[in-house]
C-alpha positions in Angstrom: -25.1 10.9 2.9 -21.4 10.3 4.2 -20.5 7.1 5.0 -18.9 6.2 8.5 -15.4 6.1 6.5 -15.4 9.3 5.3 -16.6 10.8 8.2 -13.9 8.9 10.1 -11.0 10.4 7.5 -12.8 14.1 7.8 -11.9 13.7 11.8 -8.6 12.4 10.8 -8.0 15.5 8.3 -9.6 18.1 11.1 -7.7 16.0 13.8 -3.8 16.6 12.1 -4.5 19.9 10.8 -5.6 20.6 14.6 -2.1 19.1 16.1 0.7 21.4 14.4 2.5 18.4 13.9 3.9 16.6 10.6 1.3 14.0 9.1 1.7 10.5 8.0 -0.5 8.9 5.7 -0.7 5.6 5.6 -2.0 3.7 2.5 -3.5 0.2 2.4 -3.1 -2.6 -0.5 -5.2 -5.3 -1.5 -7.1 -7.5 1.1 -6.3 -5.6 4.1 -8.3 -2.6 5.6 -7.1 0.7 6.8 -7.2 -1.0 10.6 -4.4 -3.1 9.1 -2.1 0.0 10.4 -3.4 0.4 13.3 0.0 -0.6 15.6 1.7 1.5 12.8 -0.1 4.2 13.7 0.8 4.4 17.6 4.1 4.2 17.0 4.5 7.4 15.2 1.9 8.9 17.2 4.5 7.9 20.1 7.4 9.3 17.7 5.8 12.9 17.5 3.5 12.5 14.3 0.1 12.6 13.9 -1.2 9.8 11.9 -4.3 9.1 9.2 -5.4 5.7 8.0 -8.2 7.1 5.1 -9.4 4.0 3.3 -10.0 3.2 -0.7 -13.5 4.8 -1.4 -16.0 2.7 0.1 -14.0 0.8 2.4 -16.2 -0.6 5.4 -15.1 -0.4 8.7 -14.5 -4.1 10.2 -13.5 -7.3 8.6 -16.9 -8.7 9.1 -18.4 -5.8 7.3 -15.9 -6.6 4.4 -16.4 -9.9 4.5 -20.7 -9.1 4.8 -20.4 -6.6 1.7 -17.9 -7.8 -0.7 -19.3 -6.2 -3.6 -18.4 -2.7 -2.3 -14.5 -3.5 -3.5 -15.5 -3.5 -7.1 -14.9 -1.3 -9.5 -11.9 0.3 -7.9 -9.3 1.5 -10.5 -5.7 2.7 -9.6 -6.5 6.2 -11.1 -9.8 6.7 -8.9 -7.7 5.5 -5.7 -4.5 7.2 -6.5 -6.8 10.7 -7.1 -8.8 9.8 -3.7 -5.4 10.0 -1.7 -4.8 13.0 -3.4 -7.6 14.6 -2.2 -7.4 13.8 1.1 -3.7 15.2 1.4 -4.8 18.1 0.1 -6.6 19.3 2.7 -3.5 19.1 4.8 -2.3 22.0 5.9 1.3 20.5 6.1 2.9 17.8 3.7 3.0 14.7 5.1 5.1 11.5 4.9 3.6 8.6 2.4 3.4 5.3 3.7 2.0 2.5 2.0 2.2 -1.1 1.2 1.4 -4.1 -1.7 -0.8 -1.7 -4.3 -0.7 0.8 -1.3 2.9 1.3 -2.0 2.4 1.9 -5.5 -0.1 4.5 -5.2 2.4 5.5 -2.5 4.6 6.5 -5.6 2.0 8.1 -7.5 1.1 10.5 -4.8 4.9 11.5 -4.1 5.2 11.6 -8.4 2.7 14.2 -8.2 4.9 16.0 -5.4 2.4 15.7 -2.3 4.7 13.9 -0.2 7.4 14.8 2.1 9.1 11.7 2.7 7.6 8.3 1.3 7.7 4.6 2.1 7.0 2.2 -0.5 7.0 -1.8 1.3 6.7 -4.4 -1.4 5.2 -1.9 -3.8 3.0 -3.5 -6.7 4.9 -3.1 -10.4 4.3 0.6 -12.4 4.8 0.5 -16.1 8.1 0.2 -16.8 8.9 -2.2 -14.4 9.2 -5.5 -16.5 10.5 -8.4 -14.3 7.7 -11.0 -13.8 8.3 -13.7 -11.6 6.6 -16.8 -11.3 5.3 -16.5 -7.5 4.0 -13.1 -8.4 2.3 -14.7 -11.0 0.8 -17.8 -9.0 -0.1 -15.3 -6.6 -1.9 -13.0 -8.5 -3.6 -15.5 -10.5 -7.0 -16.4 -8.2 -7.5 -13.0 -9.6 -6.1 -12.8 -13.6 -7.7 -16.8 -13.7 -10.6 -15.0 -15.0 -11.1 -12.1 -16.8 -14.3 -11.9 -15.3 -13.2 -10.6 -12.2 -12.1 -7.4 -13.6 -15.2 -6.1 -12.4 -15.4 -8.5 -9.0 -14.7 -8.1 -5.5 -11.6 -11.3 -4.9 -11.4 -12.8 -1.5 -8.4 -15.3 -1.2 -8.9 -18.6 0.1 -6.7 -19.3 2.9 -4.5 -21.3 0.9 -4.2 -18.8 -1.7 -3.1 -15.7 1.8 -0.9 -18.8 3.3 1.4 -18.2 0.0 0.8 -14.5 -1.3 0.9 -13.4 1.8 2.2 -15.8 5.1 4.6 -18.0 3.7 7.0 -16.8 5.9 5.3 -16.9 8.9 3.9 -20.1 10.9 0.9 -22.3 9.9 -0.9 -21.0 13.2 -0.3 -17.5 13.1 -1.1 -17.5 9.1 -4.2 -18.7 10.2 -4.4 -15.8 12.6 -3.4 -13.3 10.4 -6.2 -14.4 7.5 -9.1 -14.3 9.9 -8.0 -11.3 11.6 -7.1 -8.9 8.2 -8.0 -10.6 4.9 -10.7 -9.2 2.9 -12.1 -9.2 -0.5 -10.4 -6.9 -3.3 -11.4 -5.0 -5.9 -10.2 -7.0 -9.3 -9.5 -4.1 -11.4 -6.2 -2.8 -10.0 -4.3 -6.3 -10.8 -5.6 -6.2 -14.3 -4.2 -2.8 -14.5 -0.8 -3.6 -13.2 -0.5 -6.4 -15.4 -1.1 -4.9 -18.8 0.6 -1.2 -17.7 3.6 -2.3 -20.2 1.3 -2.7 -23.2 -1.0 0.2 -21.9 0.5 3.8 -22.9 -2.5 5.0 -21.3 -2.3 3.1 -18.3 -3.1 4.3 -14.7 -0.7 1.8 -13.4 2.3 4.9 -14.1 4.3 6.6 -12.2 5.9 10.1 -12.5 9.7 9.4 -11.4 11.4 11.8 -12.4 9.3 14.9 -10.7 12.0 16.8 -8.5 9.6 17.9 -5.9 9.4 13.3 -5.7 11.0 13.9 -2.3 12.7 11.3 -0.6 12.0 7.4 -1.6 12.7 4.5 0.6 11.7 0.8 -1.2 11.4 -2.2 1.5 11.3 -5.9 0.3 10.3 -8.4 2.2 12.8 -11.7 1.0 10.6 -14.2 0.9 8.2 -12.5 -0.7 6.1 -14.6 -3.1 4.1 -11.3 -4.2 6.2 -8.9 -5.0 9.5 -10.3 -4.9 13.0 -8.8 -5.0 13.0 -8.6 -8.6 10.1 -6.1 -8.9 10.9 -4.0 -6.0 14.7 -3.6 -7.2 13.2 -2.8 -10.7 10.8 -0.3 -9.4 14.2 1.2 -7.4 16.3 1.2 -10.5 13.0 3.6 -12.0 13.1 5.5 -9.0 16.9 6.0 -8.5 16.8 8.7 -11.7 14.8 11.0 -9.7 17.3 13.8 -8.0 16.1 13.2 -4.6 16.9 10.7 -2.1 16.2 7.0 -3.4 16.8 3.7 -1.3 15.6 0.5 -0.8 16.3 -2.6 1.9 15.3 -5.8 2.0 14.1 -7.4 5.0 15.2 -10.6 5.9 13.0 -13.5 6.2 9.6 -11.7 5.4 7.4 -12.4 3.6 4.4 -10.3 1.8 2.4 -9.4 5.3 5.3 -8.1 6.8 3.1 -4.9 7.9 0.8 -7.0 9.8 2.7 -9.8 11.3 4.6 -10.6 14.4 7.4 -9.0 13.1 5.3 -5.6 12.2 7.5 -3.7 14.5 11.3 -4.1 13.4 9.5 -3.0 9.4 7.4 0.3 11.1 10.9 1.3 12.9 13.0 0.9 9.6 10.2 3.3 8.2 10.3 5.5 10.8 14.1 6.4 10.8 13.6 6.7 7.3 11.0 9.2 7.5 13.1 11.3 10.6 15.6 12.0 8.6 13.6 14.1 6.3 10.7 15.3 8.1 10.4 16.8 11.2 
């Protein structure tokens, strides 16, 4: 039985391999959905791209199914994701660009680590082992999660309070209020228990491969304000990335905060990835 999802990412696949044109893969984090790109999407379908938005394994299709079936996030490791996206870019026939944010744009890095990306994007990308800065917001932020060891194996939703500062705390009360009932959705546990540990972990999933020379070209965005992954992590992640001999950059957006893919101001971080990715793929 194939679920709406995968049939979805099978059209996607048949759809790009179809076009002749350069792919872009876009890769979700936690509490969003793959519509969560769905402006993204357009605009590099407008820029001469064909686009794919393939979810974590069982991802449902709408908020309201998310929010309906929470206990289809569970379970979901960074390995089993990371080795998911792999799977579908292999059945490109042309190696795409890498875009993803939050735990997106870490599994963003694993994906280009294992040399299946052409060009890759990685916005406020969760910490890899070996990045040891550990701020106190990223801490409060993560902690409706890490609270209790218990959810490990849960599906998380955030309470609006708990979005209004992980994720639109630089954004107004009435549009953070928009922006949770619009993308927010439960998250598999696992991944920030992962992240967290990957510096005591030799075995951890939550690794990176930076210094494979067929990496490709690697641009970090920050969002300023954000309380999730703040400048200190995604500068750390950069100074692990910056050994590689390709291309390595990052940039820090002013004023943004964590849901910087998906709010008002969506458009000014999709053009900044976009430049980056013309400069290296066609």
């Amino acid at each position: 039985m194939i679920n709406s999802a995968a049939r979805t990412t099978a059209d996607e696949i048949e759809r790009a391999n179809s076009s002749g044109l350069t792919p872009i893969v876009f890769i979700h984090g936690l509490w969003l959905l793959p519509s969560s790109w769905d402006r993204w999407a357009v605009l590099f379908e407008e820029a001469g791209f064909t686009t794919l938005t393939p979810g974590w394994p069982d991802d449902p299709q709408t908020v309201s199914e998310a929010k309906a079936h929470p206990e289809v996030f569970a379970h979901k490791t960074i390995g089993q994701v990371a080795d998911h996206f792999a799977e579908v870019i292999g059945q490109l026939k042309k190696k795409p660009a890498v875009i993803g944010h939050s735990f997106g744009g870490l599994l963003t890095q694993i994906v280009a680590g294992r040399g299946f990306s052409a060009a890759s994007v990685a916005i406020d990308p969760a910490p890899f082992r070996g990045v040891l800065p550990l701020p106190f917001s990223a801490l409060k932020s993560a902690s409706p999660v890490l609270g209790n060891p218990a959810n490990r194996n849960r599906a998380v939703p955030l309470t609006y309070d708990q979005f209004r500062f992980g994720f639109a705390n630089a954004v107004s009360e009435d549009e953070a209020k928009e922006l949770y009932e619009t993308f927010a959705v439960p998250a598999s546990g696992a991944p920030l228990f992962q992240a967290a540990a990957a510096n005591l972990n030799p075995w951890t999933e939550a690794k990176v491969d930076t210094k494979n020379p067929d990496r490709g070209p690697l641009l970090i965005m920050s969002g300023e304000k954000d309380n999730t992954v703040p400048w200190a992590i995604a500068n750390a992640s950069y100074k692990q990335q910056k050994r590689n001999q390709g291309v390595t950059e990052i940039i820090e957006m002013q004023n943004r905060g964590h849901a910087l893919v998906i709010d008002s101001g969506w458009q000014e971080v999709a053009d900044t990835a976009l430049k980056f990715v013309q400069r290296f793929v066609r």
